[in-house]
CHARMM-style PDB file with segment names, atoms N, HN, CA, C and O in Angstrom:
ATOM      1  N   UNK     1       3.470  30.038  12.598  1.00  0.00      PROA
ATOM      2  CA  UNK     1       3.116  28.665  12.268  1.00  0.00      PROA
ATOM      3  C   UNK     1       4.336  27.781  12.481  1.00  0.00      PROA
ATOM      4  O   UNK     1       5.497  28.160  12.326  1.00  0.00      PROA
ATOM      5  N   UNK     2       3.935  26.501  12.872  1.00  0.00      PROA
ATOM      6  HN  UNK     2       2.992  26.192  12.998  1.00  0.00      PROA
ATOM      7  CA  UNK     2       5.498  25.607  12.949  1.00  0.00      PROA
ATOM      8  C   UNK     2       5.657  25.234  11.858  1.00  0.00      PROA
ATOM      9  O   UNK     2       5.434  25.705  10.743  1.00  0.00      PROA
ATOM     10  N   UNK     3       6.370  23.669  12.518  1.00  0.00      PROA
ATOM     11  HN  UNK     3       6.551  23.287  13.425  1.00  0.00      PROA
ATOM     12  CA  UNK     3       7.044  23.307  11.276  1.00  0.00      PROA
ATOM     13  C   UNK     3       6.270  22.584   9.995  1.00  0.00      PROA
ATOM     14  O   UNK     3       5.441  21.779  10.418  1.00  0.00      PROA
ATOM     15  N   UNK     4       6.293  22.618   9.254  1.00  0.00      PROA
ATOM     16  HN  UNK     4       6.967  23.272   8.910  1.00  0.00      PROA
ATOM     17  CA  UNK     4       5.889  21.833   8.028  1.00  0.00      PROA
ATOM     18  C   UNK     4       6.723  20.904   7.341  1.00  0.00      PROA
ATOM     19  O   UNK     4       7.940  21.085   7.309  1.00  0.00      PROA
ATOM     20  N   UNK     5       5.828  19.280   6.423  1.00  0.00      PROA
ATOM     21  HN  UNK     5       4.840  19.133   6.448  1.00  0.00      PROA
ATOM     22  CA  UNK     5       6.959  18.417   6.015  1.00  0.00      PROA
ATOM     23  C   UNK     5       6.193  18.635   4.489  1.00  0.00      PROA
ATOM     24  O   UNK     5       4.979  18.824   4.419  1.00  0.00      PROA
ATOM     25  N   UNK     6       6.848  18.595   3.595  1.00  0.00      PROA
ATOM     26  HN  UNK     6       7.835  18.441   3.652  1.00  0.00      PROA
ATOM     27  CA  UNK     6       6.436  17.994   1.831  1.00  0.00      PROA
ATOM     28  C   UNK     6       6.873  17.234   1.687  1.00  0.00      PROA
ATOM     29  O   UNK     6       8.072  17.186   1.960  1.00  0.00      PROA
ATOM     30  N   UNK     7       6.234  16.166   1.184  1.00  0.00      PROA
ATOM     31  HN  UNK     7       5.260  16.205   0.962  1.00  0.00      PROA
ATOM     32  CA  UNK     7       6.580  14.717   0.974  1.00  0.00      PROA
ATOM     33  C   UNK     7       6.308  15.133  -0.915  1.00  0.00      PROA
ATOM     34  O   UNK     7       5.416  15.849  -1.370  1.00  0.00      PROA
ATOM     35  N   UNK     8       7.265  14.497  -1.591  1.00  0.00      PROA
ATOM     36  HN  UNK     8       7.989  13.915  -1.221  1.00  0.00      PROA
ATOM     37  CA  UNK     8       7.176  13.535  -2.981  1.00  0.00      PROA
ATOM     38  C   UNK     8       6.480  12.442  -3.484  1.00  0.00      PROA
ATOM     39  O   UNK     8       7.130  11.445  -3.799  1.00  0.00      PROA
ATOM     40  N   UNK     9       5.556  12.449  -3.584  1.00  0.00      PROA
ATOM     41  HN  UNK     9       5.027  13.258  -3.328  1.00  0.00      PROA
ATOM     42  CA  UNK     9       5.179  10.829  -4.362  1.00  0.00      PROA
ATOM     43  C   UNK     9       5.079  10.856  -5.673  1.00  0.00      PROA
ATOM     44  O   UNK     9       4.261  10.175  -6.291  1.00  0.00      PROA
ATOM     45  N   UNK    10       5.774  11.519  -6.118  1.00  0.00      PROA
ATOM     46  HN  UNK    10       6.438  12.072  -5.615  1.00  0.00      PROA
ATOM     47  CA  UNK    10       5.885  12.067  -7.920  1.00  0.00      PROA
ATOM     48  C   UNK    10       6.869  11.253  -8.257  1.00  0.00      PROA
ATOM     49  O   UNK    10       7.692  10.725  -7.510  1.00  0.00      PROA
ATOM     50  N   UNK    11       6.777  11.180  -9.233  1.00  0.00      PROA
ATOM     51  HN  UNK    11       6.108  11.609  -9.840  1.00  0.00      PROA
ATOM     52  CA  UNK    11       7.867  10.019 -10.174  1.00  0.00      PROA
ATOM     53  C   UNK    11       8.683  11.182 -10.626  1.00  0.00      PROA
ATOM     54  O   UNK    11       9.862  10.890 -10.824  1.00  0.00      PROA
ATOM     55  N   UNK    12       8.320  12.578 -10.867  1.00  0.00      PROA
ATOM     56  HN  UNK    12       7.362  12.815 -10.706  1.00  0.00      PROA
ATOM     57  CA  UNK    12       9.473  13.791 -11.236  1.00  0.00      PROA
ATOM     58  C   UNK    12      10.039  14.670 -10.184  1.00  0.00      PROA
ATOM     59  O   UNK    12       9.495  14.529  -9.088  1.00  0.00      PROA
ATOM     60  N   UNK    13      10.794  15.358 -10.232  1.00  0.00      PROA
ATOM     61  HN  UNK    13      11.236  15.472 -11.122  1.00  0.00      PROA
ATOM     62  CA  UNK    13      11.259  16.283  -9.311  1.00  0.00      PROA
ATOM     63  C   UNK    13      10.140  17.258  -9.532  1.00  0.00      PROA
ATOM     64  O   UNK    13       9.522  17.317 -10.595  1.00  0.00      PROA
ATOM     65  N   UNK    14       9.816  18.297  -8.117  1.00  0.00      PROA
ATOM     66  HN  UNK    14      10.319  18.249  -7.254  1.00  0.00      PROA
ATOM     67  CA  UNK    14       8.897  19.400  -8.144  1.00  0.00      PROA
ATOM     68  C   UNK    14       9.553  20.544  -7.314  1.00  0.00      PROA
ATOM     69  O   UNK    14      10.006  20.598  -6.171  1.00  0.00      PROA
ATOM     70  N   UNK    15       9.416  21.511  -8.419  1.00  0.00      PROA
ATOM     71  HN  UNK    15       9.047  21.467  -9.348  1.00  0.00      PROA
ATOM     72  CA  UNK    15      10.119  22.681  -7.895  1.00  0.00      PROA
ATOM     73  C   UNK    15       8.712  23.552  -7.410  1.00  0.00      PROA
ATOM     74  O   UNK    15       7.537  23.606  -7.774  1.00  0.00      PROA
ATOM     75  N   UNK    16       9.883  24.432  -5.983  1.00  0.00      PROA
ATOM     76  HN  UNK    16      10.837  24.389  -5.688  1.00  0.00      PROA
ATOM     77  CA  UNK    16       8.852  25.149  -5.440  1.00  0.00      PROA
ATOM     78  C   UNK    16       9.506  26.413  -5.336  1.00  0.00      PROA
ATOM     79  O   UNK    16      10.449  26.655  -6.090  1.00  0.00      PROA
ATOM     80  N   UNK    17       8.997  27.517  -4.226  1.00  0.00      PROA
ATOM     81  HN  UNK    17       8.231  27.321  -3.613  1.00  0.00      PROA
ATOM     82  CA  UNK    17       9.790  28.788  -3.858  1.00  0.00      PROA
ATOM     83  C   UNK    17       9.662  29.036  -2.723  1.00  0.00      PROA
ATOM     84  O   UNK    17       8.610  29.451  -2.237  1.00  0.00      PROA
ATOM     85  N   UNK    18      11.046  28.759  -1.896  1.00  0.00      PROA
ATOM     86  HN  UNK    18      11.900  28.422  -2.291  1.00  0.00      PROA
ATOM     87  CA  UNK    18      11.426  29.418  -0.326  1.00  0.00      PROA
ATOM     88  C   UNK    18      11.690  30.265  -0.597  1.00  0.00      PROA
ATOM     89  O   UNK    18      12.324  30.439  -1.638  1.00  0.00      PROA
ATOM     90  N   UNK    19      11.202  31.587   0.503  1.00  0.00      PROA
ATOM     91  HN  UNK    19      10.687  31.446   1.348  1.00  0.00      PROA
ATOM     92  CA  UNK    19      12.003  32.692   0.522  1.00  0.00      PROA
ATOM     93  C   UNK    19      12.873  33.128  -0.727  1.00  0.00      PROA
ATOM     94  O   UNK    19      14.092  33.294  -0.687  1.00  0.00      PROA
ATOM     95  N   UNK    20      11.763  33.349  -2.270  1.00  0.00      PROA
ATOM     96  HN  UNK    20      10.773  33.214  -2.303  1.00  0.00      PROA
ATOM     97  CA  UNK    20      12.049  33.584  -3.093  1.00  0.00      PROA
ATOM     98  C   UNK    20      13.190  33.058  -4.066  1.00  0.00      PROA
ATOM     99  O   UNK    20      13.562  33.597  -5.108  1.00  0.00      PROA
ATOM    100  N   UNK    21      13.710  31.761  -3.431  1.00  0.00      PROA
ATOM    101  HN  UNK    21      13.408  31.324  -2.584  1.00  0.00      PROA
ATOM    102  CA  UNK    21      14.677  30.889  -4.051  1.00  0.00      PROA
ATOM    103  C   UNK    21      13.783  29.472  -4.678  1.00  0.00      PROA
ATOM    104  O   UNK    21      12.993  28.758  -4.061  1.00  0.00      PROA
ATOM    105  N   UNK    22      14.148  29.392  -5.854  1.00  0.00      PROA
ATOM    106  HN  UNK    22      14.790  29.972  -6.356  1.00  0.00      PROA
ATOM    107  CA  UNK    22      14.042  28.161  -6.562  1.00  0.00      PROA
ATOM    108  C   UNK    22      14.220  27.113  -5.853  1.00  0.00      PROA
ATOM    109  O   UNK    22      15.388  26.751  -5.712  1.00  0.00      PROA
ATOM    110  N   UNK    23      12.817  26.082  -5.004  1.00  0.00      PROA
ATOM    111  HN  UNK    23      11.869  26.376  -5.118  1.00  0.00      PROA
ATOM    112  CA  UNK    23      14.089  24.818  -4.435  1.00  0.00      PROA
ATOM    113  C   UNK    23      13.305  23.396  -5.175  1.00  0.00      PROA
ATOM    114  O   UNK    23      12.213  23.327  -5.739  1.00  0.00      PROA
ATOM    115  N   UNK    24      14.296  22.378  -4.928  1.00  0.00      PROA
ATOM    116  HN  UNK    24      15.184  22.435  -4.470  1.00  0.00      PROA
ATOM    117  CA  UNK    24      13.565  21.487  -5.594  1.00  0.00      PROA
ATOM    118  C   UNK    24      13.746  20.146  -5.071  1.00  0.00      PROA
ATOM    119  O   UNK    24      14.811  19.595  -4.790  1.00  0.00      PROA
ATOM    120  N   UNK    25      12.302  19.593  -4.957  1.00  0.00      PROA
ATOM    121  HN  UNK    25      11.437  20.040  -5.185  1.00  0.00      PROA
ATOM    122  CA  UNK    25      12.191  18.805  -4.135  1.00  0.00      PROA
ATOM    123  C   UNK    25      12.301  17.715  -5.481  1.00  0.00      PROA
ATOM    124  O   UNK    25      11.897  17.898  -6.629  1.00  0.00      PROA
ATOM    125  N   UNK    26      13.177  16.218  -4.746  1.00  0.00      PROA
ATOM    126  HN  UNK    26      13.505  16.070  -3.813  1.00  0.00      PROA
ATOM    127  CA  UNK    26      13.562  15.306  -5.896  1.00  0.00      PROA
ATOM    128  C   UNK    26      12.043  14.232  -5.391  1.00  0.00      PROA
ATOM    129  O   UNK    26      11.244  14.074  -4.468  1.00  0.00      PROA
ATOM    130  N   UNK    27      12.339  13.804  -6.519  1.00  0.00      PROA
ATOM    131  HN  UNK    27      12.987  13.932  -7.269  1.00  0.00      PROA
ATOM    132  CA  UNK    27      11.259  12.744  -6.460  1.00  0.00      PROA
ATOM    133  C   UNK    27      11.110  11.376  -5.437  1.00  0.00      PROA
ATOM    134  O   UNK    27      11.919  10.455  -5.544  1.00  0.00      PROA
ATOM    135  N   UNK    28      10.023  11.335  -4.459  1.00  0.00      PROA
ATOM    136  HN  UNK    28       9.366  12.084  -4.372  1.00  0.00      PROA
ATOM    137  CA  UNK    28      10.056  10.523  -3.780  1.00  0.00      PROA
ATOM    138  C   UNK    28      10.733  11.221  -2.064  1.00  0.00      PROA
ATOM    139  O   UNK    28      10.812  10.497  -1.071  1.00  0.00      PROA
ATOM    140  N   UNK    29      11.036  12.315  -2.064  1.00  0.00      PROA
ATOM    141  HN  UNK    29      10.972  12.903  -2.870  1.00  0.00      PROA
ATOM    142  CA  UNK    29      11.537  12.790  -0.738  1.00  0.00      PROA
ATOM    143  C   UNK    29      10.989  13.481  -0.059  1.00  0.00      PROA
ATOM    144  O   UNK    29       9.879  13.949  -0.313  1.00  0.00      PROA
ATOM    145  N   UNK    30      11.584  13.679   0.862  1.00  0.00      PROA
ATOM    146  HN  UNK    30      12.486  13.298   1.068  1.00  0.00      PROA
ATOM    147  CA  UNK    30      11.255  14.443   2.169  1.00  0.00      PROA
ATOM    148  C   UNK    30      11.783  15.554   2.534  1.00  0.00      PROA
ATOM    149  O   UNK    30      12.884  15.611   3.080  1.00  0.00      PROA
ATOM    150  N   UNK    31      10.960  16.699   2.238  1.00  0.00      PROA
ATOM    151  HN  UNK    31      10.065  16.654   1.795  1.00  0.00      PROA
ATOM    152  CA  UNK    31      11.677  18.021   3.181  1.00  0.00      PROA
ATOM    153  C   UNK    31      10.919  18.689   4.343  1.00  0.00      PROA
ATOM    154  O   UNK    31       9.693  18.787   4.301  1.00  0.00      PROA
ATOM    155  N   UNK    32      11.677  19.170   5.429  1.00  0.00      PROA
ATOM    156  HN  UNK    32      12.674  19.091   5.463  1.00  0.00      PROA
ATOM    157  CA  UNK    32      10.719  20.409   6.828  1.00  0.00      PROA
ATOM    158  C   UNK    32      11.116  20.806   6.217  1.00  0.00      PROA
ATOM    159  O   UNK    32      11.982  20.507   5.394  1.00  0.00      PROA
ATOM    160  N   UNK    33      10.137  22.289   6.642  1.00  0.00      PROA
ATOM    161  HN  UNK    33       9.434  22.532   7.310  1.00  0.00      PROA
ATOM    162  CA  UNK    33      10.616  23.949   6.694  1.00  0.00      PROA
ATOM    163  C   UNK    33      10.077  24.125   7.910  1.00  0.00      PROA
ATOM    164  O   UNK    33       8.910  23.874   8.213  1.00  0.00      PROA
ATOM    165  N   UNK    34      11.212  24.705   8.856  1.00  0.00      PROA
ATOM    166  HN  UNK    34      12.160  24.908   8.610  1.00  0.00      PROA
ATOM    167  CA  UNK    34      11.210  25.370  10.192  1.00  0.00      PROA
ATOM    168  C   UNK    34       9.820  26.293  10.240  1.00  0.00      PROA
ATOM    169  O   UNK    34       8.932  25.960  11.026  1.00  0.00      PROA
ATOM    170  N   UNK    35       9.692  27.183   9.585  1.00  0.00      PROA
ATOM    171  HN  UNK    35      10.413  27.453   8.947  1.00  0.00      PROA
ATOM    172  CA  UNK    35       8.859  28.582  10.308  1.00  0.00      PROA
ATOM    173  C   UNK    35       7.352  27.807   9.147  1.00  0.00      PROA
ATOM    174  O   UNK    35       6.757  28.672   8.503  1.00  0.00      PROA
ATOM    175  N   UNK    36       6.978  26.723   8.999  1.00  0.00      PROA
ATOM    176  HN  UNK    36       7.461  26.020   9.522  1.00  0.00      PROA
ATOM    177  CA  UNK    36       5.936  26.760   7.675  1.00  0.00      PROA
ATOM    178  C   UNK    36       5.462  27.261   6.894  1.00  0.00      PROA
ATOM    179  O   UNK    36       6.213  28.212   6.675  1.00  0.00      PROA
ATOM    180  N   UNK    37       4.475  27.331   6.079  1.00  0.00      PROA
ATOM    181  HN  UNK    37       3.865  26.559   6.257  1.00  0.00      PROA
ATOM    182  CA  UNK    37       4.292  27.924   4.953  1.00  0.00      PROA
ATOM    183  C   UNK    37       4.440  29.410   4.432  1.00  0.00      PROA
ATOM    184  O   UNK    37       4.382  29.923   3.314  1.00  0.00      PROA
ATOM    185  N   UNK    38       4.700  29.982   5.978  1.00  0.00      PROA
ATOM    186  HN  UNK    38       4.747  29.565   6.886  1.00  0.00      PROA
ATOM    187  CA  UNK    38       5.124  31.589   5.838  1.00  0.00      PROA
ATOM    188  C   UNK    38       5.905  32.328   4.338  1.00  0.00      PROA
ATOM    189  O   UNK    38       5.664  33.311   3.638  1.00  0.00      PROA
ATOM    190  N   UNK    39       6.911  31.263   4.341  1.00  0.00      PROA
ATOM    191  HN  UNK    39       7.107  30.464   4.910  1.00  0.00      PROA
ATOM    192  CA  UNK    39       7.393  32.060   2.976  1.00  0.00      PROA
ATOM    193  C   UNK    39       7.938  30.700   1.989  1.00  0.00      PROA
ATOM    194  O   UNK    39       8.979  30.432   1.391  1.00  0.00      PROA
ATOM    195  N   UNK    40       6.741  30.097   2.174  1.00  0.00      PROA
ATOM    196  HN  UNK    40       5.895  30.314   2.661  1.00  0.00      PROA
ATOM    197  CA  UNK    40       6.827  29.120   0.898  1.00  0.00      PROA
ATOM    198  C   UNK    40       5.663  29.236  -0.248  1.00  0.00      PROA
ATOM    199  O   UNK    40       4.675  29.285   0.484  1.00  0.00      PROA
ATOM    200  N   UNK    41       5.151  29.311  -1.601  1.00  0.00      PROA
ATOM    201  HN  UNK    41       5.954  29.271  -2.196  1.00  0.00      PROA
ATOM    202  CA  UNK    41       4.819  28.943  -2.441  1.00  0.00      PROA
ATOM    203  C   UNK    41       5.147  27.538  -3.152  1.00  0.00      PROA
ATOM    204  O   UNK    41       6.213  27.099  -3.583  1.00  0.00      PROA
ATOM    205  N   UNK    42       3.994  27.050  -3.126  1.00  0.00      PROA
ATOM    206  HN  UNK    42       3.128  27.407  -2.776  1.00  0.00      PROA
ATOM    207  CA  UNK    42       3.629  26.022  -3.891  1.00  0.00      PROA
ATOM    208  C   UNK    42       3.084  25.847  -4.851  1.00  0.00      PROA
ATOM    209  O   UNK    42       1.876  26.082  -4.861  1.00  0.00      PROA
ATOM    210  N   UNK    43       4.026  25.150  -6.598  1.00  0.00      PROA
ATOM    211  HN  UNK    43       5.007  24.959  -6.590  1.00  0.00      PROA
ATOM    212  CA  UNK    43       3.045  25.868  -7.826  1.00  0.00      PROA
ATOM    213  C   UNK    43       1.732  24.718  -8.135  1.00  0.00      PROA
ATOM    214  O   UNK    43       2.100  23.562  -7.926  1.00  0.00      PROA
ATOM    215  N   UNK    44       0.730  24.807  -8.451  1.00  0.00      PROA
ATOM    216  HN  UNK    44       0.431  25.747  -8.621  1.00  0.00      PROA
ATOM    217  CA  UNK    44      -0.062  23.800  -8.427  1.00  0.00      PROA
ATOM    218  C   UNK    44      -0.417  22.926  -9.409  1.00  0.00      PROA
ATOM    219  O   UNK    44      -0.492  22.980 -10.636  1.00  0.00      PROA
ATOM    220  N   UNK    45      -0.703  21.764  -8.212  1.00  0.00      PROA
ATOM    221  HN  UNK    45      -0.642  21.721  -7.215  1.00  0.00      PROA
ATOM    222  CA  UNK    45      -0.627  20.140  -8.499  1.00  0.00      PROA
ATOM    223  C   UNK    45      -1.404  19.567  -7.400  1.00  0.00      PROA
ATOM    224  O   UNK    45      -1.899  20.083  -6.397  1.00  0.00      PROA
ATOM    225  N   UNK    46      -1.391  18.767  -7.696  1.00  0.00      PROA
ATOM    226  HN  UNK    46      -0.988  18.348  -8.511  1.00  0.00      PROA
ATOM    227  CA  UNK    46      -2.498  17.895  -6.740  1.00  0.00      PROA
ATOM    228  C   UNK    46      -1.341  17.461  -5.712  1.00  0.00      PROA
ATOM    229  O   UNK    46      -0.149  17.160  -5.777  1.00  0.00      PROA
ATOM    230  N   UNK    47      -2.594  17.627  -4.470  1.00  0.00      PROA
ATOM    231  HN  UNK    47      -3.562  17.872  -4.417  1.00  0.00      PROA
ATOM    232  CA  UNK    47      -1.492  18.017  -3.086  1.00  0.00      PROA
ATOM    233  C   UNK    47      -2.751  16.743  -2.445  1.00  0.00      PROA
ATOM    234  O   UNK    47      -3.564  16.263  -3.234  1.00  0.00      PROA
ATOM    235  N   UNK    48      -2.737  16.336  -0.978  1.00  0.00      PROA
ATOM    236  HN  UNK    48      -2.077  16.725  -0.337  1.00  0.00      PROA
ATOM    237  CA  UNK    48      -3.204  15.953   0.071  1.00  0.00      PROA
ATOM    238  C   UNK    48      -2.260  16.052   1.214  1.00  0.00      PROA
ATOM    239  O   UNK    48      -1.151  15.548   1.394  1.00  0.00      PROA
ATOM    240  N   UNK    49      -3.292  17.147   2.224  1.00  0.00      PROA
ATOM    241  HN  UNK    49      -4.192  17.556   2.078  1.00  0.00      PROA
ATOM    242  CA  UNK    49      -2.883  17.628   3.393  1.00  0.00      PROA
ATOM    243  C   UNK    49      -3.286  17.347   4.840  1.00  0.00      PROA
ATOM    244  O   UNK    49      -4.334  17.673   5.398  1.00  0.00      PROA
ATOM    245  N   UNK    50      -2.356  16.747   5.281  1.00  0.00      PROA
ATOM    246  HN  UNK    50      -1.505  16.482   4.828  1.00  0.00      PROA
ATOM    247  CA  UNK    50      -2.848  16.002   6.763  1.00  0.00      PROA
ATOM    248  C   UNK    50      -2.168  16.504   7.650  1.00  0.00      PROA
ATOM    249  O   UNK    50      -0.977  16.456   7.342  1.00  0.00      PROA
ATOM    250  N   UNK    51      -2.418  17.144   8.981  1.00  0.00      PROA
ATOM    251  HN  UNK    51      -3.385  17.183   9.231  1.00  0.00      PROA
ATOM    252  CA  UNK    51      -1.811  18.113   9.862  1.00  0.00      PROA
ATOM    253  C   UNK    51      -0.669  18.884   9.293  1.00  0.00      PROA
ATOM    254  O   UNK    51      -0.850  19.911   8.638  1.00  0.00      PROA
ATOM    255  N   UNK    52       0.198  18.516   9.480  1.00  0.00      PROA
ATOM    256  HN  UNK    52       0.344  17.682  10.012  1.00  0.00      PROA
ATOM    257  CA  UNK    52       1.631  19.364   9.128  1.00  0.00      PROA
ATOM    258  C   UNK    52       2.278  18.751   8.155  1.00  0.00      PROA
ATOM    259  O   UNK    52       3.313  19.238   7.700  1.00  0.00      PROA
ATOM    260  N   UNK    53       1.639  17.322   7.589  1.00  0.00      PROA
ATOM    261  HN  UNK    53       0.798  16.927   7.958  1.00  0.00      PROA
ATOM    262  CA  UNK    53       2.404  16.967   6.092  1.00  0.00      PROA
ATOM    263  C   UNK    53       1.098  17.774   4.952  1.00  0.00      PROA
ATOM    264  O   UNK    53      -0.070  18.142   5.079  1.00  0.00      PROA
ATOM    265  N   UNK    54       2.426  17.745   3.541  1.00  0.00      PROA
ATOM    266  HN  UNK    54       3.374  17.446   3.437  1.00  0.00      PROA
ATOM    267  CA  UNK    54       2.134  17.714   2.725  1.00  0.00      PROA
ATOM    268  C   UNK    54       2.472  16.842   1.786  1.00  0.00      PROA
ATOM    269  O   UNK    54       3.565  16.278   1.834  1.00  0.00      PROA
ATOM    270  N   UNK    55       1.633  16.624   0.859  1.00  0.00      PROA
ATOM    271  HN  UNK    55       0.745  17.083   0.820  1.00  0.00      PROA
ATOM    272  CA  UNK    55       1.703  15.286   0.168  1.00  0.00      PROA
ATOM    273  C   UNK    55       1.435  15.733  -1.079  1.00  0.00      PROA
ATOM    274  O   UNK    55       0.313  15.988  -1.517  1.00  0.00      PROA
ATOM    275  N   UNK    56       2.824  15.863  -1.852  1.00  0.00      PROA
ATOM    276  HN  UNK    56       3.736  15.656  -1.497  1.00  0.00      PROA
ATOM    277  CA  UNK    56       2.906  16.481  -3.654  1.00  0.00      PROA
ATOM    278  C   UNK    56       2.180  15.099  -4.526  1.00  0.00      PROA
ATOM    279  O   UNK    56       2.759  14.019  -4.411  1.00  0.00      PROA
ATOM    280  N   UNK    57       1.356  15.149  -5.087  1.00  0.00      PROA
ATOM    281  HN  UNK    57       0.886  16.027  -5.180  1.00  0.00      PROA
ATOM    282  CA  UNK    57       0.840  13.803  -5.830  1.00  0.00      PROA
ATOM    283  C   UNK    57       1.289  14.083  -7.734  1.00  0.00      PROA
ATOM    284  O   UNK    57       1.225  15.214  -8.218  1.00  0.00      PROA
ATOM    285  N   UNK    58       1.590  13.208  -8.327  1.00  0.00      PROA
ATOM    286  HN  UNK    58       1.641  12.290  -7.934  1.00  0.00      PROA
ATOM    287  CA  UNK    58       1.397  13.609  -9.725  1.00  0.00      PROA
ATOM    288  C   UNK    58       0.443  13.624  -9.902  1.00  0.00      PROA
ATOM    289  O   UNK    58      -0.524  13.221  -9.256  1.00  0.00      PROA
ATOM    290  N   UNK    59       0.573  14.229 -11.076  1.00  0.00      PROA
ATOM    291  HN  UNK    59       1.359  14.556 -11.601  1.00  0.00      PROA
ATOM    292  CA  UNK    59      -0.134  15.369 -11.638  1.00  0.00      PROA
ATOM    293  C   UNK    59      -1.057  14.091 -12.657  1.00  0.00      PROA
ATOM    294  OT1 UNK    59      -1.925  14.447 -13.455  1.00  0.00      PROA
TER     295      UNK     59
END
């Protein structure tokens, strides 16, 4: 799979898990991951998904 973006529109920071590391996305930002969702977990929250973004919504 390619690349993937998570977008923030949370007013809090949201932590996720790369490749079994704690990462944490700050509020309001933008991260890729090179190889996509392959070895990402996402803990759940209300998401909206449009091609290769993801879109973290509060909760």
């Amino acid at each position: 799979m390619g690349q993937i973006t998570i977008r923030s529109d949370r007013k809090t920071d949201y932590t996720f898990v790369y490749k079994g590391e704690d990462v944490v996305l700050e509020a309001g930002s933008v991260i890729s991951i090179a190889n996509g969702l392959q070895d990402v977990v996402l803990p759940t929250c209300k998401m909206k998904i449009a091609n290769n973004l993801i879109i973290v919504k509060d909760e």
